[in-house]
N, C-alpha and C positions, 0 to 999 in steps of 0.2 A: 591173030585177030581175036581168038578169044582171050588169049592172054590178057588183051588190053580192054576189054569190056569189060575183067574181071576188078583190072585196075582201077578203072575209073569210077567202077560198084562199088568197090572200097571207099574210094575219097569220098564218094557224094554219102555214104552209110556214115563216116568220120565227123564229114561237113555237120550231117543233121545233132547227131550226137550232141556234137562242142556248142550248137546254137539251142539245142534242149536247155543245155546245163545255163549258158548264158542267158537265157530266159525265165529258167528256175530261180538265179541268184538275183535276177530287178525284183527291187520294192512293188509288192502288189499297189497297183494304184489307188488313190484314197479318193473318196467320193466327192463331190463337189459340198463344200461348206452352204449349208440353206442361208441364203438370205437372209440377213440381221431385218427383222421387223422394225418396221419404222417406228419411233416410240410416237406411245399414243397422248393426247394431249388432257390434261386431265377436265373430266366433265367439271361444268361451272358448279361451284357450290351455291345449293338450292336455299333461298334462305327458309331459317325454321318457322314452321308453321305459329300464328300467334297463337296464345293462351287465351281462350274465350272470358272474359270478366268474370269473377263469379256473379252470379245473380245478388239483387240485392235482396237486404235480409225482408222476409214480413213484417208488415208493420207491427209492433208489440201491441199484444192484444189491452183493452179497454182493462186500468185498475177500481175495482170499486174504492168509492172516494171515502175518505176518514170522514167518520160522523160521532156521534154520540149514541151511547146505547139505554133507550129511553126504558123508563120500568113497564112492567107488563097491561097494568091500566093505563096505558097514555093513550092518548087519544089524538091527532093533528087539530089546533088551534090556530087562530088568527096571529099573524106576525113570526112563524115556525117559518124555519128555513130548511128546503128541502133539495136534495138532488133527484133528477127522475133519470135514469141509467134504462138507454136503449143497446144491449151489447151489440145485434148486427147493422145499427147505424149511429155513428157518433153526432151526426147531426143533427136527430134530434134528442139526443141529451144533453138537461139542460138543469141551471139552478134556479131555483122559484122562491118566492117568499110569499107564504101564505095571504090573502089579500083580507081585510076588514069585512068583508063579504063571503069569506071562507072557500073561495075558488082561487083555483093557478090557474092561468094561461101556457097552452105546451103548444111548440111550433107544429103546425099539422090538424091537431084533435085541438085547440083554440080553449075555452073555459071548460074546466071540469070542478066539479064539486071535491074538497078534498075536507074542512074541518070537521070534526065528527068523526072520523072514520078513522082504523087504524095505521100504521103504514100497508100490511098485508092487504087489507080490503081496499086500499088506493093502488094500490099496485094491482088489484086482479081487474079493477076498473077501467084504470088505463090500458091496460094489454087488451081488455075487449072493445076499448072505445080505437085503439091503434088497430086492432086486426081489421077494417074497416077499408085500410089506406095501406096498412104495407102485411106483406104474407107474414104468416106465424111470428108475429112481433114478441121478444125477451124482455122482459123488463124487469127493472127492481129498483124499490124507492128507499131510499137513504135518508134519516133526519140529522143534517148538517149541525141546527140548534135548534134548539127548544125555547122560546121566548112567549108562548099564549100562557103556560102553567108557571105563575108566579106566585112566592109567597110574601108577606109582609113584615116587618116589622118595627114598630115607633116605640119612643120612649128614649130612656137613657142608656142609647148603645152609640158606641163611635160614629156609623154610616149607617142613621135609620132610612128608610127605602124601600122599595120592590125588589127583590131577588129570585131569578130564573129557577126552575125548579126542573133542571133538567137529570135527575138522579134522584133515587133515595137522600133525604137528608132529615136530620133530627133536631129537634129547637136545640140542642147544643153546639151543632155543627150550625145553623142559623145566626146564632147570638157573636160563634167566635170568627164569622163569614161578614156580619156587622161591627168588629171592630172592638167586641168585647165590651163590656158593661161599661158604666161609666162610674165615676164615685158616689155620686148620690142615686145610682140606684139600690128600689126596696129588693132585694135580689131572690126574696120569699114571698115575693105577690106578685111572679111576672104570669102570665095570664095567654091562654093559647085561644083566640075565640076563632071558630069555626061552622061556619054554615053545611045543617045537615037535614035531609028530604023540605028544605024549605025554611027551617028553620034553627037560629043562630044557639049554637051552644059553646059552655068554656070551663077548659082543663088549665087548674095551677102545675103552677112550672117552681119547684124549690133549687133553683140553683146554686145555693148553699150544699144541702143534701144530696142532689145531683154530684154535686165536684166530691165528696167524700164517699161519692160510692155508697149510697144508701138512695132509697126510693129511686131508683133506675127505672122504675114503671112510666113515673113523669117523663122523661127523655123522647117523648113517640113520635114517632112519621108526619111530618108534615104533609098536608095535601094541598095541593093547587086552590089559591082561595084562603089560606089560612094568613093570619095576623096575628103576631106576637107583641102585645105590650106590656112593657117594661115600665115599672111608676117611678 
């Protein structure tokens, strides 16, 4: 008996053995494969945001207007042509031409006095008669031309006539502004007559000796009112 319970201790110690080893030699098992992710779908493309316009530019500010740059005694006369330049509104800036009565009309401030006066003293005028109607009014008065300050000349010149006197000029710059002498003028008796504190006075003009550059003294300043004759 116990022979055979030794026996059969045997085989079952055999048994487990051979089923160790059999067990040792399987492939460890491999884990289950995760799940392939569902592929995702791609989000919609957003479209791009616009580009805001750029702003548009400022208006280009007010250019003071071309005029003439009158000599230091001028004074605005009747028939002058003026701009009056309001920079913080273009509407009322405006162009005038001096009236027979020596007032402009300006949109707003209506007749103002302007002959007599210089530009600067019409310009401080208006800007006081504007501050009335619009806050701290700019202004600045421009003379376009000069038509009240004219000088004369008759006689024997190409184009005798009125001539604007808007600049310094000299009865030589006058004579060759008329067209130049004519052939029968006496060209050594031409005669500058000019009215002064009321009363008419007269400077010879040698335009012989003038052209040669001798008595250059004769050559002088025209002033508004003067009349050159030529015999």
């Amino acid at each position: 008996m116990t022979s055979a319970i030794r026996t059969i201790a045997a085989i079952s110690a055999v048994a487990v053995f051979v089923t160790g080893v059999a067990a040792a030699q399987q492939p460890a098992p491999q884990p289950p494969a995760p799940e392939q992710a569902a592929p995702q779908q791609a989000a919609p493309q957003q479209a791009a945001p616009q580009r805001p316009a750029a702003p548009s530019a400022a208006a280009a500010p007010q250019k003071l207007p071309e005029g003439v740059t009158p000599s230091e005694d001028y004074v605005i006369g009747p028939d002058d042509a003026l701009v009056v330049v309001f920079w913080r509104d273009k509407d009322m800036t405006t162009e005038v031409v001096v009236r027979p009565d020596g007032k402009i009309t300006l949109p707003l401030i209506n007749d103002i006095q302007a002959a007599g006066l210089t530009p600067e003293q019409l310009r401080v005028k208006i800007q006081a008669a504007a501050s009335r109607y619009i806050e701290d009014p700019n202004t600045s008065v421009v003379v376009k031309q000069i038509n009240s300050r004219k000088v004369f000349i008759a006689g024997q010149v190409g184009k005798p006539g009125p001539y604007s006197l808007s600049g310094p000029m000299t009865v030589l710059q006058l004579i060759a502004m008329a067209g130049g002498l004519t052939e029968f003028a006496e060209k050594k008796k031409i005669a500058i007559i000019r009215t002064e504190n009321g009363k008419q006075a007269s400077y010879q003009f040698d335009y012989e000796a003038v052209a040669k550059r001798t008595k250059l003294q004769q050559n002088i300043l025209l002033k508004p009112g003067d009349t050159i004759l030529v015999p």
